[in-house]
C-alpha positions as CSV (number, residue, x, y, z in Angstrom):
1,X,0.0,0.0,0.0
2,X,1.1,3.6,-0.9
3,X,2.2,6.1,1.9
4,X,0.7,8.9,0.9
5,X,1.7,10.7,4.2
6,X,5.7,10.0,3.0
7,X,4.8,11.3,-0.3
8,X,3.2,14.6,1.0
9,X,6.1,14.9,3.2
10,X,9.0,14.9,0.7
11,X,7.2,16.6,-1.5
12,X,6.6,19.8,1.1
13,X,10.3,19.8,2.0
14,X,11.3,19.4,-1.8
15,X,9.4,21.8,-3.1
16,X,10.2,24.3,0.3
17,X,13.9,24.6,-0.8
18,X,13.6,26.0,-4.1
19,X,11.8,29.3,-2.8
20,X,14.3,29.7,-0.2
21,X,15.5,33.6,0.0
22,X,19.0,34.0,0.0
23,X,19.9,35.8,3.8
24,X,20.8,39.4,3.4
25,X,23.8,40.9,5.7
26,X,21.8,43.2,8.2
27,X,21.1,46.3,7.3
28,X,21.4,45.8,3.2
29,X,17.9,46.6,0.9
30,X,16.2,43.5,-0.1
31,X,16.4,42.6,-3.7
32,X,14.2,43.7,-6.3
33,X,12.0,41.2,-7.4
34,X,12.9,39.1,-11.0
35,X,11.0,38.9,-13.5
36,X,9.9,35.2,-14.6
37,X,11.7,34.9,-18.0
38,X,12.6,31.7,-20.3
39,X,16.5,32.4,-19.5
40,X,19.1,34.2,-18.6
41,X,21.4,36.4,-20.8
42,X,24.3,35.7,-20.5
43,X,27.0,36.8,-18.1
44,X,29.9,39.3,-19.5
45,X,33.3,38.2,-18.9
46,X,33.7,41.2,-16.0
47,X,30.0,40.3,-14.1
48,X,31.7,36.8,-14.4
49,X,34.8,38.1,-13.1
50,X,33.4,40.2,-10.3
51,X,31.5,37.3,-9.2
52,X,34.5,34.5,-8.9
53,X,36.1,37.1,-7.1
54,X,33.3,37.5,-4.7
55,X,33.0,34.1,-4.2
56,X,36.9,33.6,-3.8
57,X,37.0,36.2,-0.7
58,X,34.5,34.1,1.0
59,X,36.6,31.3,0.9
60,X,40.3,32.1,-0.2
61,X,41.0,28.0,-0.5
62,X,38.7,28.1,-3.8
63,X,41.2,29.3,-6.5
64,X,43.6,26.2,-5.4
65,X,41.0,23.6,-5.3
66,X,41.0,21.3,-8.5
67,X,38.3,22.0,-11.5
68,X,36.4,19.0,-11.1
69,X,32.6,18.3,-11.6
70,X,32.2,18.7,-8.2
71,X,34.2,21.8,-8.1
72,X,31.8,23.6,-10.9
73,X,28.6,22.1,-9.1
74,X,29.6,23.1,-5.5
75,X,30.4,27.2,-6.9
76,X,27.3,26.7,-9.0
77,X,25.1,26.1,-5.9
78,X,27.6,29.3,-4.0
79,X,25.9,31.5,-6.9
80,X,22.4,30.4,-6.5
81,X,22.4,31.3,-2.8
82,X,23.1,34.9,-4.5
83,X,20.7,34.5,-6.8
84,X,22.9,34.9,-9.5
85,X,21.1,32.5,-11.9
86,X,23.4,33.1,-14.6
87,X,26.6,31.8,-13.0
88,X,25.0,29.6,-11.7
89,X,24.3,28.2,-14.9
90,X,28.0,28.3,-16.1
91,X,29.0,26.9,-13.6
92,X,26.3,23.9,-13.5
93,X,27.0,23.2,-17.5
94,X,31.0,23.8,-17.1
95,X,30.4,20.6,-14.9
96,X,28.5,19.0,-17.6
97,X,31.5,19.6,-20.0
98,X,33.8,17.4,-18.0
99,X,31.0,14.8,-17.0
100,X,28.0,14.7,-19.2
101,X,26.5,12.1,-16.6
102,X,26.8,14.3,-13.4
103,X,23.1,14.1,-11.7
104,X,24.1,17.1,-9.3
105,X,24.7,19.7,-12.2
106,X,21.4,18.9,-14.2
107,X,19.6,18.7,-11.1
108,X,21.5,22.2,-10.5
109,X,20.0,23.5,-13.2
110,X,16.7,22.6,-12.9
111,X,16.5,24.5,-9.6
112,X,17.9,27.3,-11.4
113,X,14.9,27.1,-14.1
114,X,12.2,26.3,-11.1
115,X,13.5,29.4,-8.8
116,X,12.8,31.3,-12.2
117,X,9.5,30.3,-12.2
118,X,7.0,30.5,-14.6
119,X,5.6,28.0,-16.6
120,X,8.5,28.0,-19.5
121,X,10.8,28.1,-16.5
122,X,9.1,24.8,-15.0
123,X,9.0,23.2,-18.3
124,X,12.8,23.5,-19.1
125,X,13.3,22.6,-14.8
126,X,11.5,19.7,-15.6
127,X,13.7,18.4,-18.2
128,X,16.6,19.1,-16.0
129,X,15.2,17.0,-13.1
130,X,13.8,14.1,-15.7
131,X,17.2,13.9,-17.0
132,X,18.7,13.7,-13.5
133,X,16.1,10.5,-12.6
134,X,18.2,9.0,-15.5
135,X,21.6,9.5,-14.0
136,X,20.1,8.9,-10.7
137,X,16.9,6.9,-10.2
138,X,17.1,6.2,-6.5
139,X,17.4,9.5,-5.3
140,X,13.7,9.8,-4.1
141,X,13.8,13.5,-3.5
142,X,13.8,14.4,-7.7
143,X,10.7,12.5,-8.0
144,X,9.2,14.4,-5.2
145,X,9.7,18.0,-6.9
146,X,8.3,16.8,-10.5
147,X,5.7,15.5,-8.8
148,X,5.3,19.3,-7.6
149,X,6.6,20.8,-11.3
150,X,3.9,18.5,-12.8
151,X,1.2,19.9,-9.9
152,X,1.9,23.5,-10.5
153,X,1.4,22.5,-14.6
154,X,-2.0,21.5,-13.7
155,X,-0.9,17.8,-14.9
156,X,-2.7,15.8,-12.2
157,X,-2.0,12.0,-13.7
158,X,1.8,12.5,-14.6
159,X,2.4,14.4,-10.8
160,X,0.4,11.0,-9.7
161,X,3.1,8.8,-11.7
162,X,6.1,10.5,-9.8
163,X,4.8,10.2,-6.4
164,X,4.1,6.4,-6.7
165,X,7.8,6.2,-8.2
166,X,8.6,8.4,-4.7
167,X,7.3,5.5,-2.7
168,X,8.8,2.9,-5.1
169,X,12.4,4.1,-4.6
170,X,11.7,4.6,-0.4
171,X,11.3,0.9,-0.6
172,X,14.2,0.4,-3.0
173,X,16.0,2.5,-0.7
174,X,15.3,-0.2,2.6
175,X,15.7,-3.2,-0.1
176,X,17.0,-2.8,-3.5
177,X,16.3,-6.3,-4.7
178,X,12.8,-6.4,-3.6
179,X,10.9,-8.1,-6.5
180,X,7.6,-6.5,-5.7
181,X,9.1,-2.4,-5.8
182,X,11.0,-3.5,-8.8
183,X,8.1,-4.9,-10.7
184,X,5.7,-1.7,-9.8
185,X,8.7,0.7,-10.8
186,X,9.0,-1.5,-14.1
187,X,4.9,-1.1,-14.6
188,X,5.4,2.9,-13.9
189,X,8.2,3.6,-16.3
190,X,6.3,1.1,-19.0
191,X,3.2,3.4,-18.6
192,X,5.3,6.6,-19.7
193,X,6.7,4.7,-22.4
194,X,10.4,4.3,-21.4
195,X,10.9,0.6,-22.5
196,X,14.5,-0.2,-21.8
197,X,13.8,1.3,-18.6
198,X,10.8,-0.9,-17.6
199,X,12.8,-4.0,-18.9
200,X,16.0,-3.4,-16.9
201,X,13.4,-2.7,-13.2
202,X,11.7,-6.0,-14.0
203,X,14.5,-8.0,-14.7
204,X,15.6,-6.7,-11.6
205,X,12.8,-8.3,-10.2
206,X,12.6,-11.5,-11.9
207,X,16.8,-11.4,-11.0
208,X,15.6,-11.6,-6.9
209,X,12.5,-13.7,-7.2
210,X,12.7,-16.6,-10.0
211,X,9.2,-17.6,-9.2
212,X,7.6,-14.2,-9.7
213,X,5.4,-14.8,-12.4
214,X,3.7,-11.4,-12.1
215,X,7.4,-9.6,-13.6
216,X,7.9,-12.5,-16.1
217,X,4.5,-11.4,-17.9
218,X,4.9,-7.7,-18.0
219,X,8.6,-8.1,-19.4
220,X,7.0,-10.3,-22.0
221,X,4.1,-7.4,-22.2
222,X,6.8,-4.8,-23.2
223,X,8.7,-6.8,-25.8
224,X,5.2,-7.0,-27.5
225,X,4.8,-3.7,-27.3
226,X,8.5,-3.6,-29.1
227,X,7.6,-5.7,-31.6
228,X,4.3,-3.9,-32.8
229,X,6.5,-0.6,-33.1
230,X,9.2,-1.8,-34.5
231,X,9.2,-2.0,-38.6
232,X,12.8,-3.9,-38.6
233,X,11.7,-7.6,-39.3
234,X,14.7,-9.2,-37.1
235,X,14.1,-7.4,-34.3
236,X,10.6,-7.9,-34.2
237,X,10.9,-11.7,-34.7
238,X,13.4,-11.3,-32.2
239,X,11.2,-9.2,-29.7
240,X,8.2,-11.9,-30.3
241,X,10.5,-14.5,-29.3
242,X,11.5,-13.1,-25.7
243,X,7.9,-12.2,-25.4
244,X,6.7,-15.7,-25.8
245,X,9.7,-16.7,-23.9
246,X,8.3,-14.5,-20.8
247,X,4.6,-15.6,-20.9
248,X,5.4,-19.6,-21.2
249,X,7.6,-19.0,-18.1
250,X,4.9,-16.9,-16.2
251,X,2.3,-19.6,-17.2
252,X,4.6,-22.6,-16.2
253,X,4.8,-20.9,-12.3
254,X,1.3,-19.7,-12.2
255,X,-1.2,-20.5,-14.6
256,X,-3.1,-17.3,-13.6
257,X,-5.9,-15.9,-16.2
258,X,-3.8,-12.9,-16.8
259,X,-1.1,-15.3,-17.8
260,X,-3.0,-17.8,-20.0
261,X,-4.8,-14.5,-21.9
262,X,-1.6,-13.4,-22.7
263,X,-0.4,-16.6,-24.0
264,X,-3.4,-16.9,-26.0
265,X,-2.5,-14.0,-27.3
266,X,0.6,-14.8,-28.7
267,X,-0.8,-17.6,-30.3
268,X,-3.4,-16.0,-32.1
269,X,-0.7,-14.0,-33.8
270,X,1.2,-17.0,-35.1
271,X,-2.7,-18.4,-36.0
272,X,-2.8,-21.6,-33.2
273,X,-6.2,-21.3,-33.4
274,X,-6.8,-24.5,-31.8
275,X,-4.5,-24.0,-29.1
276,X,-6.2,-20.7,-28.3
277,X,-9.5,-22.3,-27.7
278,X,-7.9,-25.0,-25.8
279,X,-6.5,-21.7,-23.3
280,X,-9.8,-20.0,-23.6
281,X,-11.6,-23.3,-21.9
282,X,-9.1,-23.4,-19.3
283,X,-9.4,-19.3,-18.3
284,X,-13.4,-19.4,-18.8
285,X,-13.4,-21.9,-16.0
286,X,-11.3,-20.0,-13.5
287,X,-13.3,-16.7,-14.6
288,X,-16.6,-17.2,-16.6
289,X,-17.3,-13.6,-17.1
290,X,-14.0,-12.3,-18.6
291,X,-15.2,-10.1,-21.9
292,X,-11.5,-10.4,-23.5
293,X,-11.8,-14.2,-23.2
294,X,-14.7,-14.0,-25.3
295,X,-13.1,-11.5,-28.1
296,X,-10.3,-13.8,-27.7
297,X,-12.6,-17.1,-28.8
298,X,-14.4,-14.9,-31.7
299,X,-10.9,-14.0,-33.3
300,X,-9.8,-17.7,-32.8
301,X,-13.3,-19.3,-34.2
302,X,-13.1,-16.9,-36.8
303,X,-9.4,-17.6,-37.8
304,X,-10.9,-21.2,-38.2
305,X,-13.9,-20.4,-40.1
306,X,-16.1,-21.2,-37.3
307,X,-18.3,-18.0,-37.9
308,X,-21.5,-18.8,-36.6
309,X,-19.8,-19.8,-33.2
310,X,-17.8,-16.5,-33.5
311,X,-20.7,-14.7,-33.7
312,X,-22.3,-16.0,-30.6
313,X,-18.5,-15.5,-29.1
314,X,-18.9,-11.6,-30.2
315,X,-22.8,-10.9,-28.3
316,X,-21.2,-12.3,-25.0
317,X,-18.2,-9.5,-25.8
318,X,-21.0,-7.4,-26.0
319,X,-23.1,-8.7,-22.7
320,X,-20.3,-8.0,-20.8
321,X,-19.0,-4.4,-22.1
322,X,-22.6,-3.5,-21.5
323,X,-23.6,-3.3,-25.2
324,X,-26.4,-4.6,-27.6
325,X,-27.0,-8.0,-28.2
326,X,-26.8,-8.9,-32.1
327,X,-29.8,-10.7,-33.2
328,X,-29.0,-14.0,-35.3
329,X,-30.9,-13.7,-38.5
330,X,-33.7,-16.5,-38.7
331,X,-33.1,-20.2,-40.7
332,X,-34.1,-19.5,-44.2
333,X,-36.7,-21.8,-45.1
């Protein structure tokens, strides 16, 4: 079960840090409000200049220390607590010069883009902190402030999507091989689309728990997907293969009507029709009122030129999707 209550509270102190003031020495005016703009221009060579040299009085150690990733991220996060976004940004993509990979820059610089604000702004922060889940998917705290990016956007279902990922990776977090986290982090990332993603979280699954039947059939599931949208004939014979390769497996621990349908499935494609209706008799007596059984046994029936039976297969489709009954035509006399 979700914890919505760990969710809510990550997110709140996520989303407090990026509206953080910079302190001002006592005395000092406040600063005058920014406008919310797409980016920065950018800095000349003696703000730049001006700034190092502030920065470098605070801490005199800084122009010895090596330029390393970290080096550029750590001054980078030194010029957003003086809000000077434009530094900040050097200094977050001079990091991203020397590692392409680091998770701390991009995640630098989507704060920069989400203290901007604006709906450009949160866009552009969003990217940063989605590219930043890639280099880093078990840091829990960049799911929590899309979740809020995709809140203030008004996108309710994807801000929904990162705070179950939130809880995911707070489970990951106590047990990184725990098949059941790893299988609902696959299901998550397969929902958004992200394929080789979803296929690396459930292998990681089926890697802890050899019997989990449930991650065998959803890897299977995205290797069909693969296969439809692929138009390269050797990988999709290749994807159909590990997809029938995944549901025989699932079906062999747990012959489960999710399983079998699946199955049957895969071998209406390679037109078993007979073996389909043998599946179909063995998921209709497990569960009798399953409307894709029924589609299933029309396609099959019909793929065998059974079309009377089909038809009667296609009004019990329709009794159980809530629709009209198709009235057979009377025996011609």
């Amino acid at each position: 079960m979700e914890n919505e209550d760990d969710i809510k509270e990550a997110e709140e102190e996520e989303a407090a840090e990026p509206v953080q003031k910079a302190e001002q020495p006592p005395g000092s005016p406040p600063p005058a409000p920014k406008k919310a703009v797409d980016s920065d221009p950018p800095a000349e060579s003696g703000e730049e200049a001006q700034s190092v040299s502030f920065l470098t009085k605070i801490n005199p150690l800084r122009m010895f220390r090596k330029k390393s990733p970290d080096f550029f991220v750590n001054e980078g996060k030194d010029f957003m607590e003086n809000q000077a976004f434009a530094q900040a940004m050097l200094a977050f993509n001079n990091a991203l010069a020397i590692d392409p990979n680091s998770s701390a820059a991009l995640r630098g610089l989507g704060k920069v883009f989400y203290k901007k604000g604006g709906r450009s702004n949160m866009k552009t922060a969003l990217n940063y902190y989605q590219e930043a889940i890639k280099r880093s998917p078990m840091d829990h705290e960049l799911y929590a402030i899309s979740a809020k990016i995709y809140d203030t956007m008004g996108q309710r279902k994807e801000a929904t999507l990162e705070r179950k990922k939130f809880v995911i990776v707070r489970a990951l977090d106590v047990d990184a091989k725990n098949p059941i986290a790893n299988n609902n982090m696959g299901i998550l990332f397969m929902q958004q689309g992200k394929t080789d993603v979803a296929l690396s979280y459930f292998q990681k699954s089926i890697d802890s728990d050899k019997n989990f039947d449930v991650a065998y059939r959803n890897q299977a599931a995205v290797y069909l997907k693969m296969a439809k949208e692929t138009e390269d004939a050797d990988k999709k014979e290749n994807y159909n293969m590990k997809a029938r390769e995944g549901i025989e497996k699932a079906v062999e621990i747990s012959p489960t009507p999710a399983s079998l349908l699946a199955f049957g499935r895969i071998l209406l494609k390679e037109g078993k029709f007979d073996q389909v209706l043998t599946i179909v008799e063995k998921i209709d007596a497990m569960d009798p009122a399953n409307k894709d059984v029924f589609k299933l046994k029309q396609l099959s029936l019909e793929g065998l030129g059974r079309f009377e039976e089909a038809r009667d297969a296609e009004n019990s489709v329709r009794i159980f999707s809530g629709g009209q009954v198709e009235e057979k035509a009377p025996p011609e006399e």
